[in-house]
C-alpha positions as CSV (number, residue, x, y, z in Angstrom):
1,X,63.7,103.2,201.7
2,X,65.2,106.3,200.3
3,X,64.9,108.4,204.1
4,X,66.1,105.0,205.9
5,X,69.4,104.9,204.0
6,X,69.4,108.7,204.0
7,X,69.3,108.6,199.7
8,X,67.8,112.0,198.1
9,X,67.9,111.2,194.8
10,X,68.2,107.6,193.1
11,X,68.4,106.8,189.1
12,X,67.3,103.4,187.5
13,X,67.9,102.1,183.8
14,X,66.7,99.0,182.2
15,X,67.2,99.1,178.3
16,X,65.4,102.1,177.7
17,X,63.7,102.7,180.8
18,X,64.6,105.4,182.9
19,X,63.4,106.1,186.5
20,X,64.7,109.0,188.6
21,X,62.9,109.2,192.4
22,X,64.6,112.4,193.8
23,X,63.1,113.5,197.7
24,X,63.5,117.6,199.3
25,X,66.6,117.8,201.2
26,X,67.2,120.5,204.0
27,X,70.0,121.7,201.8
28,X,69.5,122.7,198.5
29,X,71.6,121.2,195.4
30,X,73.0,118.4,197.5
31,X,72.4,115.0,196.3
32,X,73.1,111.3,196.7
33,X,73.1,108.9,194.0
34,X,72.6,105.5,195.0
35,X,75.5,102.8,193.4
36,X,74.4,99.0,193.6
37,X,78.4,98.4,194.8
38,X,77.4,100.8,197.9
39,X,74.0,100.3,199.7
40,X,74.8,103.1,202.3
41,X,76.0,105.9,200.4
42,X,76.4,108.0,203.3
43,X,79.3,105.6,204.4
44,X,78.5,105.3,207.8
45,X,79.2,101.8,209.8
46,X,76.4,99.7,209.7
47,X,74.6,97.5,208.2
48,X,71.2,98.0,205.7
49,X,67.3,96.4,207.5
50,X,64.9,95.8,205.2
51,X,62.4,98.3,205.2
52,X,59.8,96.3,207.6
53,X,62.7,96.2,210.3
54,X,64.3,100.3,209.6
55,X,62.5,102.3,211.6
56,X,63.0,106.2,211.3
57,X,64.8,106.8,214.3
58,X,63.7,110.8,214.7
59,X,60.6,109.8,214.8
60,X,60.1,106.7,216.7
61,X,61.9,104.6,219.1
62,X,64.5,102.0,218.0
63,X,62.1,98.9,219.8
64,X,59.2,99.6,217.3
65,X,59.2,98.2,214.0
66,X,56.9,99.4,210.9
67,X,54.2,97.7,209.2
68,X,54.4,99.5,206.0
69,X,52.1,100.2,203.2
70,X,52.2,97.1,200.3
71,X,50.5,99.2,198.3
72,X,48.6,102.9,197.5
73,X,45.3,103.0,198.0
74,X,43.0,104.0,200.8
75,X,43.3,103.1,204.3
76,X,40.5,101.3,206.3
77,X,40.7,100.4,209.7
78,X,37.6,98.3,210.2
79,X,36.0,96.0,207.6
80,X,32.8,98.3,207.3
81,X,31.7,101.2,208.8
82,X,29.7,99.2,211.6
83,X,32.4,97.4,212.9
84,X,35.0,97.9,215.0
85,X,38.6,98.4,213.9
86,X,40.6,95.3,213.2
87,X,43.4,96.3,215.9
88,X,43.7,99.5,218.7
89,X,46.5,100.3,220.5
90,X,47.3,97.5,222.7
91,X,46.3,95.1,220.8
92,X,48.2,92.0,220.6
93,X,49.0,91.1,216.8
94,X,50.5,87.6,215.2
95,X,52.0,87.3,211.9
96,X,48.1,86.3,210.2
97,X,46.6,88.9,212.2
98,X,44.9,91.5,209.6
99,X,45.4,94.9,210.8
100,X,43.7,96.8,208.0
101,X,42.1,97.0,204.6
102,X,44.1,98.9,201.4
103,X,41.3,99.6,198.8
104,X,43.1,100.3,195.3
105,X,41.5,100.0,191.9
106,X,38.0,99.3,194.0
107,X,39.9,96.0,194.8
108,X,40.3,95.4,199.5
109,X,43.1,94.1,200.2
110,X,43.5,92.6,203.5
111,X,46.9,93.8,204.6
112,X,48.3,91.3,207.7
113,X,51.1,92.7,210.4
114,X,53.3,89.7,209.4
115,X,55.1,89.9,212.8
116,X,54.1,89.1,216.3
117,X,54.1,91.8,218.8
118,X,51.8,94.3,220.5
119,X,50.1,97.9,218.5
120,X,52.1,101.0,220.1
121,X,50.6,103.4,217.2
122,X,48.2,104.1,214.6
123,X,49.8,106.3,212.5
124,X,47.1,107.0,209.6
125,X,43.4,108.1,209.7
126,X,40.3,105.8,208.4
127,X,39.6,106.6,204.5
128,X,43.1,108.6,204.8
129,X,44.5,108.1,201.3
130,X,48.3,106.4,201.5
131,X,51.3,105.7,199.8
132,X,53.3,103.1,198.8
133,X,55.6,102.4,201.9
134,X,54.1,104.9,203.9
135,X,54.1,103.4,207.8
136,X,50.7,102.8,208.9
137,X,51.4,101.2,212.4
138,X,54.1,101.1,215.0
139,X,54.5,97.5,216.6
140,X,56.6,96.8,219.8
141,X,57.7,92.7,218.9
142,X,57.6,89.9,220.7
């Protein structure tokens, strides 16, 4: 969320809770602090996707959309080493359709594309270790 709304550095308070997420710029000591009253600090027109439907547009087209990481873990592209991967490039993908397995805390979670369309991409490796949010596949929708 923070590289689709161009944000380097965000702050969060509950109570006494403090969280500061701050991410490498290309220039050093500039910073952008994320305001509730201002959900695109960089004050450009337009208005804010939700993560699933902002693509990064340097590094993909605008017609794909994401199917981000739920959670981190480890990626699996098949449900056991003897079978084939759940989805390819090409393949045609429907809302239930699971396109992967997210082991974390020895717990797999079945992670579904939750959108119709057709694979363009597989952008991580089988037993690649991922991140939270981190786009795992690049879907052209229906």
């Amino acid at each position: 969320m923070m590289v689709a709304n161009d944000l380097v550095e965000i702050s969060l308070r509950d109570g006494d809770v403090e969280v500061n997420l701050r991410r490498p710029t290309a220039t050093a000591g500039e910073a952008v602090t994320a305001r509730p009253a201002s959900p695109n600090p960089t004050g450009e027109a337009g208005a804010v996707a939700s993560s699933a439907e902002a693509p990064a547009a340097d590094e993909q087209e605008v017609d794909h959309v994401e199917i981000k990481s739920p959670m981190v873990g480890t990626f699996y592209a098949s449900p056991d080493p003897d079978s084939p991967q759940f989805v390819q490039v090409g393949s045609s993908v429907n809302p239930n359709t699971v396109v992967c397995i997210v082991e974390a805390m020895k717990v797999f979670n079945e992670i579904k594309a939750e959108l119709s369309g057709t694979v363009q991409k597989i952008l991580v490796k089988n037993e690649q270790p991922i991140e939270y949010g981190q786009p795992l596949f690049l879907v052209r929708p229906e």
